[in-house]
Backbone bond lengths (Angstrom), bond angles and torsions (degrees), N, CA, C in turn:
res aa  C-N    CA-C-N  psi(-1)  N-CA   C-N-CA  omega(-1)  CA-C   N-CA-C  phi
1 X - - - 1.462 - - 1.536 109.48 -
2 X 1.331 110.46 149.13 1.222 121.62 -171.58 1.665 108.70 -75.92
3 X 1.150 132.39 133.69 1.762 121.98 -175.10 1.721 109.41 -84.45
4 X 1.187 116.19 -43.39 1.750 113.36 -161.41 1.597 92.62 -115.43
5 X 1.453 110.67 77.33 1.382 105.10 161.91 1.796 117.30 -117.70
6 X 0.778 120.78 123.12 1.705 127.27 -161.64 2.022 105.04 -127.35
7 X 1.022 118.52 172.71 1.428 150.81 -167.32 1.415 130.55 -105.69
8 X 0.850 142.49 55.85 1.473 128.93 -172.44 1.675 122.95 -99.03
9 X 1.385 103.74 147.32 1.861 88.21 -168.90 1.542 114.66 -72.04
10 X 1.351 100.64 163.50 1.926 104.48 173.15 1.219 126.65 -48.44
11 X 1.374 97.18 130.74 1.639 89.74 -167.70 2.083 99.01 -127.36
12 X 1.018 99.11 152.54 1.937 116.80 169.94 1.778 91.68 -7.79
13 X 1.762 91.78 -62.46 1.428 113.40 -156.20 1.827 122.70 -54.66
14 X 1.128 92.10 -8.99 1.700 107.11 -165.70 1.360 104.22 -97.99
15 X 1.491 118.77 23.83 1.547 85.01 175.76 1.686 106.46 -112.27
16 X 1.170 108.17 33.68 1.364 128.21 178.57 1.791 93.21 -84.67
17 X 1.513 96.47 -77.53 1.692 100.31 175.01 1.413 114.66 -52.83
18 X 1.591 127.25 -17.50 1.116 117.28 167.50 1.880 118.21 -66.16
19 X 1.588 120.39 -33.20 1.346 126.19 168.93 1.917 100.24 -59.05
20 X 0.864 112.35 -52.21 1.728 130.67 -164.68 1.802 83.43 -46.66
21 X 1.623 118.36 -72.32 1.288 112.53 -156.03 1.722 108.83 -74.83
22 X 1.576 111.81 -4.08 1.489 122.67 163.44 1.611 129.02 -52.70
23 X 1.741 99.73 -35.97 1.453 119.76 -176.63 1.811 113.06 -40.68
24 X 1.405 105.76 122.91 1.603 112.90 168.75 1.938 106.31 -19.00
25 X 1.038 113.46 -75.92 1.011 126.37 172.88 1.631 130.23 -37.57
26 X 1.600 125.57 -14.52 0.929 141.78 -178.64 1.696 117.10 -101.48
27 X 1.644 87.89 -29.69 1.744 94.88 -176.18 1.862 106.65 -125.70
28 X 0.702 97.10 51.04 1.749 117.17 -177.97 1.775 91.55 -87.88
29 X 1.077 115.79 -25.57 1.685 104.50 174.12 2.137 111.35 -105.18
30 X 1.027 100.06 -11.94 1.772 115.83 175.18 1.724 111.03 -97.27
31 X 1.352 127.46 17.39 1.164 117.50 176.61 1.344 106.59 83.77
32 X 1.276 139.85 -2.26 1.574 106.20 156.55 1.888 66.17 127.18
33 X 1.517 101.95 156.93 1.881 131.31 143.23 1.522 105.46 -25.05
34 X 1.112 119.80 147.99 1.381 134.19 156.41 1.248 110.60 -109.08
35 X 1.426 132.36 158.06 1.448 139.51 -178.82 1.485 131.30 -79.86
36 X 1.143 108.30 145.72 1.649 94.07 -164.56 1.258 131.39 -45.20
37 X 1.447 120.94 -40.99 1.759 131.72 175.36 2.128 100.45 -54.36
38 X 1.511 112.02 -38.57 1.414 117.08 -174.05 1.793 111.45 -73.84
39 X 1.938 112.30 -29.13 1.517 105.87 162.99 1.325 110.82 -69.58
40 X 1.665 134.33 -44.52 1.093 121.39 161.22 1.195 127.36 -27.63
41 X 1.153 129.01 -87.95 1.525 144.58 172.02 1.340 98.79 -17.31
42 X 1.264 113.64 -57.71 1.602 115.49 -175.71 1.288 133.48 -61.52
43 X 1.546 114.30 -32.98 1.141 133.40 154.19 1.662 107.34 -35.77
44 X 1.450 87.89 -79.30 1.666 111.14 -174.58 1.718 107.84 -19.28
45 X 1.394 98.61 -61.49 1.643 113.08 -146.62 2.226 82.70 -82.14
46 X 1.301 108.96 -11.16 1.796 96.41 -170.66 1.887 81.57 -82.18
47 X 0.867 139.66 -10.99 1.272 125.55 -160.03 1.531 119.26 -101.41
48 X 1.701 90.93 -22.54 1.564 90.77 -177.88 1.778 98.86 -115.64
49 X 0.784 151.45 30.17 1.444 156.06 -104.10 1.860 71.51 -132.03
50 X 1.269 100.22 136.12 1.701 108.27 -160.05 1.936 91.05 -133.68
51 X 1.365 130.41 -23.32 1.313 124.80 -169.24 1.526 118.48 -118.62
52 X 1.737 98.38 17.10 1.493 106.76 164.72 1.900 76.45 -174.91
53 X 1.964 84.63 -147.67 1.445 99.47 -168.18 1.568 115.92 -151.52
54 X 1.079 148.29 95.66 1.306 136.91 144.56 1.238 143.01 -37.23
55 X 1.258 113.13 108.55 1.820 119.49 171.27 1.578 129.00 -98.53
56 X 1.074 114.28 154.43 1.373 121.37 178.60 1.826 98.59 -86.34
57 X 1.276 111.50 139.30 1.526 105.07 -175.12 1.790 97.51 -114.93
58 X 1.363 114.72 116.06 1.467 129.75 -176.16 1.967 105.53 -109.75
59 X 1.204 100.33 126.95 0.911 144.89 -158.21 2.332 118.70 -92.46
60 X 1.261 134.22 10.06 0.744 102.57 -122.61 1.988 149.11 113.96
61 X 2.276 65.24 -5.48 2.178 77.28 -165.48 1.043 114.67 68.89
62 X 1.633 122.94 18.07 1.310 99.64 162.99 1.813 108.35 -138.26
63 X 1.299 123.07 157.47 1.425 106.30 -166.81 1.536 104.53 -74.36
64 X 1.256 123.88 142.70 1.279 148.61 172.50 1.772 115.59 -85.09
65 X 1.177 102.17 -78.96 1.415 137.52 -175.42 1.172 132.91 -155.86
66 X 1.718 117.22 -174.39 1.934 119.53 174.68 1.554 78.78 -122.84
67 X 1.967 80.28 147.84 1.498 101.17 155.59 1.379 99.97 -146.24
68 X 1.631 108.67 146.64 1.775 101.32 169.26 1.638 92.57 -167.83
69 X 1.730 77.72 -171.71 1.994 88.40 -171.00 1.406 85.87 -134.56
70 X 1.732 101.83 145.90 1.493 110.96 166.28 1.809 106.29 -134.76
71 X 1.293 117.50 171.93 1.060 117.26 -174.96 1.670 108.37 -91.39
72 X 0.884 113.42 139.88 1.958 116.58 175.08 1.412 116.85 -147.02
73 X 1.323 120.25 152.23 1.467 139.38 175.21 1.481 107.70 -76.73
74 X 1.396 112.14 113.51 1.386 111.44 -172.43 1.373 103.81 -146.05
75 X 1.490 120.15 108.35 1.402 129.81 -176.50 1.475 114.56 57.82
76 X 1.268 126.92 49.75 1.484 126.69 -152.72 1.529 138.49 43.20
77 X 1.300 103.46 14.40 1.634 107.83 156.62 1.535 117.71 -121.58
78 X 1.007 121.55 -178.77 1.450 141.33 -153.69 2.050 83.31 -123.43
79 X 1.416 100.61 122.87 1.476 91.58 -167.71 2.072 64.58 -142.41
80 X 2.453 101.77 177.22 0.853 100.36 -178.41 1.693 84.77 -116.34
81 X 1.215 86.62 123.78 2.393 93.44 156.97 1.447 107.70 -65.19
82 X 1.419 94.62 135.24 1.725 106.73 167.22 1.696 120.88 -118.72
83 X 1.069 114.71 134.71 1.824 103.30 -170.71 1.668 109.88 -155.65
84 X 1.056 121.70 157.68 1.165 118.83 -143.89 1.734 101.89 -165.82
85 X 1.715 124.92 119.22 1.029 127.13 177.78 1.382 120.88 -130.90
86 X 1.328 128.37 85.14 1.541 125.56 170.29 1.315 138.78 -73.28
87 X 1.548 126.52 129.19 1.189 110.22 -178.12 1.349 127.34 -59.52
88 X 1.403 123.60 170.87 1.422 115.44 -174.39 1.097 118.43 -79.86
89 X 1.601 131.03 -9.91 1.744 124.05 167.25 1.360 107.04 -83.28
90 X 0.810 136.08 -4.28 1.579 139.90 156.17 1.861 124.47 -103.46
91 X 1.246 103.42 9.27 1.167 90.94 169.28 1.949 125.67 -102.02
92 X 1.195 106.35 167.23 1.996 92.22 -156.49 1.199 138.60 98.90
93 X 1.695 103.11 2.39 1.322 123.53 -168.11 1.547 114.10 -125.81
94 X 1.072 125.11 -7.89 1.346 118.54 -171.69 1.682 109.90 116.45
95 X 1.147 132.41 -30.06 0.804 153.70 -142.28 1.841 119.47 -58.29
96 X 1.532 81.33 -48.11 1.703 92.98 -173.52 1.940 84.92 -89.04
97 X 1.252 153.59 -64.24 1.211 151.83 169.07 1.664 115.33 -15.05
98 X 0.951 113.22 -36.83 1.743 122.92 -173.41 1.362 94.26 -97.85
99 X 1.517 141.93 -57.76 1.254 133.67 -170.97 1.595 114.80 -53.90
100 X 1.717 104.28 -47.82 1.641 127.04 173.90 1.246 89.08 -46.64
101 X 1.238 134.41 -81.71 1.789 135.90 -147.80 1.429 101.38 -66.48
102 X 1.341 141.40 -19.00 1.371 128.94 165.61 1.596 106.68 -56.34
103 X 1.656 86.49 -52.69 1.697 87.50 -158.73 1.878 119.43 -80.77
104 X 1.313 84.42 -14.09 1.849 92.14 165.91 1.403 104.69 -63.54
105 X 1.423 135.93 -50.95 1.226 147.39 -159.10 1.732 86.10 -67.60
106 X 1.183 127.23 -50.72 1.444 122.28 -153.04 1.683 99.01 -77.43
107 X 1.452 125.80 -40.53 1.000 122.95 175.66 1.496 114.09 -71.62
108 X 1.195 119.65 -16.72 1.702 106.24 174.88 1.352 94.14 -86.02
109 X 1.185 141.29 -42.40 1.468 137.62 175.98 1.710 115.41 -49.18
110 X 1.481 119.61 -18.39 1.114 129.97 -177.37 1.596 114.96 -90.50
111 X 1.578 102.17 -36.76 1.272 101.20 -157.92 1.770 88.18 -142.00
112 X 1.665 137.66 44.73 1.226 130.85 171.61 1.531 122.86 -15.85
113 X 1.423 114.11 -47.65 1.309 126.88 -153.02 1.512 107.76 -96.09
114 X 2.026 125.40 -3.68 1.368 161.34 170.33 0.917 108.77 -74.87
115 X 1.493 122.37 125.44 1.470 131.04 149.19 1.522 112.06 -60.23
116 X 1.889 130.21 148.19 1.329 105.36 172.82 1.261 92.92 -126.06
117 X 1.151 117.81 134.30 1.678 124.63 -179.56 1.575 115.01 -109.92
118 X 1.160 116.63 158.98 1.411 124.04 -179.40 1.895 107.41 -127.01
119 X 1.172 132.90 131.64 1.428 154.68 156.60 1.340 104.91 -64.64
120 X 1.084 147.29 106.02 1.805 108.27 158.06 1.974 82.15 -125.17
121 X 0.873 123.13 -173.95 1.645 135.84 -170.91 1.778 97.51 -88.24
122 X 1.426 106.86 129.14 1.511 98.72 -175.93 1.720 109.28 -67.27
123 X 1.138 129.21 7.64 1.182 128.51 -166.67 1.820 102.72 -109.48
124 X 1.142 93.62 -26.08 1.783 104.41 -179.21 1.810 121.30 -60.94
125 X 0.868 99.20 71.72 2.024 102.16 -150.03 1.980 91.51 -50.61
126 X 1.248 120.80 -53.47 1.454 115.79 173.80 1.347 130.52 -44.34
127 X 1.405 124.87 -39.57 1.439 122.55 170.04 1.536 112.81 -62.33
128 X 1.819 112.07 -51.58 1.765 124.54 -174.50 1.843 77.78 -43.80
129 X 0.997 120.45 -87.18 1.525 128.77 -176.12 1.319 125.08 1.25
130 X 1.346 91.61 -62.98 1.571 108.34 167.33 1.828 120.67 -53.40
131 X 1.563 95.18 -54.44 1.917 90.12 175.91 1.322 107.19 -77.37
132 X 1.211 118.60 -19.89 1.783 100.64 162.91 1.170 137.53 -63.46
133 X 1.310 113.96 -36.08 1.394 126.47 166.22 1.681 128.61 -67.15
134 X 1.441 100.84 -26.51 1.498 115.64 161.67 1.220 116.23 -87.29
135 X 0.941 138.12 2.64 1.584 130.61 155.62 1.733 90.96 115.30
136 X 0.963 156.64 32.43 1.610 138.26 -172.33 1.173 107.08 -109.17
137 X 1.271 129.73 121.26 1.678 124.68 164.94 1.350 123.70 -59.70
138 X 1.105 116.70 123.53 1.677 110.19 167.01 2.053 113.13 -56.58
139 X 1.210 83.49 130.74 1.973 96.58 -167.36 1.789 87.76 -102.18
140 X 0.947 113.76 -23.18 1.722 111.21 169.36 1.659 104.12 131.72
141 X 1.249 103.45 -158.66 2.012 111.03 -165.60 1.629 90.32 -114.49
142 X 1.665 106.97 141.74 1.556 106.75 -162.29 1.944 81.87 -159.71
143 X 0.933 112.08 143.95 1.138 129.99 174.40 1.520 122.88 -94.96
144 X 1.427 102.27 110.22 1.336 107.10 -166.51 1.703 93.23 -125.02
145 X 1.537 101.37 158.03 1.739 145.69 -158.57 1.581 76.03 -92.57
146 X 1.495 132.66 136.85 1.086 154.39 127.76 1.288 130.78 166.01
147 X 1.002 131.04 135.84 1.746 117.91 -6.72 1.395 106.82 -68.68
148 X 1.813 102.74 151.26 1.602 135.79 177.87 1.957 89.48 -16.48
149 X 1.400 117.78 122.33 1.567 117.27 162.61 1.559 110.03 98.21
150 X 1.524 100.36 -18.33 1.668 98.72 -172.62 1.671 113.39 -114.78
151 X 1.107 110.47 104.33 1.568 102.95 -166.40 1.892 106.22 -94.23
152 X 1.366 97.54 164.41 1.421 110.61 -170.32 1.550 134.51 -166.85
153 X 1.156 103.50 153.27 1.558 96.65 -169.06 1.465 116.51 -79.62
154 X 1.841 123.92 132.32 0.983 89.44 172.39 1.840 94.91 -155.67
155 X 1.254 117.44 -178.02 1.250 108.25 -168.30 1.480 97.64 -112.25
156 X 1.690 109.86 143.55 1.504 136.07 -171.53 1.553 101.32 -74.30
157 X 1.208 119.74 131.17 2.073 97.32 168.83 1.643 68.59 -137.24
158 X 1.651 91.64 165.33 1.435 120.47 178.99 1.802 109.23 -157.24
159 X 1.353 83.43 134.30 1.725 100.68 163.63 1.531 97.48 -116.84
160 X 1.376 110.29 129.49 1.398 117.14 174.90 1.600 114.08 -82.79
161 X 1.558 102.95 163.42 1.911 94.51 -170.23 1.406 123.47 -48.79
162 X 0.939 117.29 164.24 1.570 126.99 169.51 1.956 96.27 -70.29
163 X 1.111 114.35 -40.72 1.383 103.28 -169.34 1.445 99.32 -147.69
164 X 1.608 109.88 95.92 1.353 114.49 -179.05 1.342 126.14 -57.74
């Protein structure tokens, strides 16, 4: 495991690492790259993001990945999404697990009375990994939209509220 890995929020500066976590190779479980005007946009919306928060995950002083939580409609409640993307010289280390558990902590601190769930692609054996190791139950395989038009299989995990 990696020792000095820390969190910092989105900044102007990240949308460099935002192309980085774009790479074929990065989204082989999200449907493929998105197009340049769509990392923009994405940038945009990580910066002003008003119903959770996105961070740049540094490594070492050096950028790693994003991790963050947003708010979503899920079976008629308002629950927080958690998601998490590391580059590949840092992945194998702990990396995405320590960034996740900051930001789980921040989203139950946001939303106590919130379930926080995680998506990752049921085929993605490293992410399932990830909510296992953080405590999340698998809620089962549910087919989720992403990106907008592209649907996919993926498995439900849940940590129930801090204060039901």
């Amino acid at each position: 495991m990696t020792a000095n890995i820390r969190i910092e929020p989105w900044s102007e500066s990240d949308l460099d690492l935002l192309h980085r976590l774009n790479a074929p190779e990065m989204t082989t479980h999200l449907g493929g790259p998105e197009a340049e005007d769509q990392v923009v946009s994405r940038h945009g919306r990580y910066l002003v993001l008003r119903s959770g928060a996105m961070y740049r995950v540094v490594v070492d002083g050096e950028s790693a990945g994003s991790v963050g939580f947003w708010e979503r409609e899920w079976q008629g409640h308002t629950v927080h999404e958690v998601g998490w993307s590391v580059l590949p010289e840092f992945q194998g280390r702990g990396v995405a697990v320590a960034a996740a558990a900051v930001v789980v902590e921040r989203a139950r601190q946001a939303g106590p009375d919130r379930w926080v769930r995680a998506f990752p692609s049921v085929g993605h054996l490293a992410s399932n990994a990830v909510c296992r190791k953080l405590g999340f139950t698998l809620q089962g395989e549910v087919e989720c939209e992403y990106p907008p038009g592209r649907f996919m299989q993926c498995n439900d995990w849940g940590l129930a509220p801090v204060h039901a």
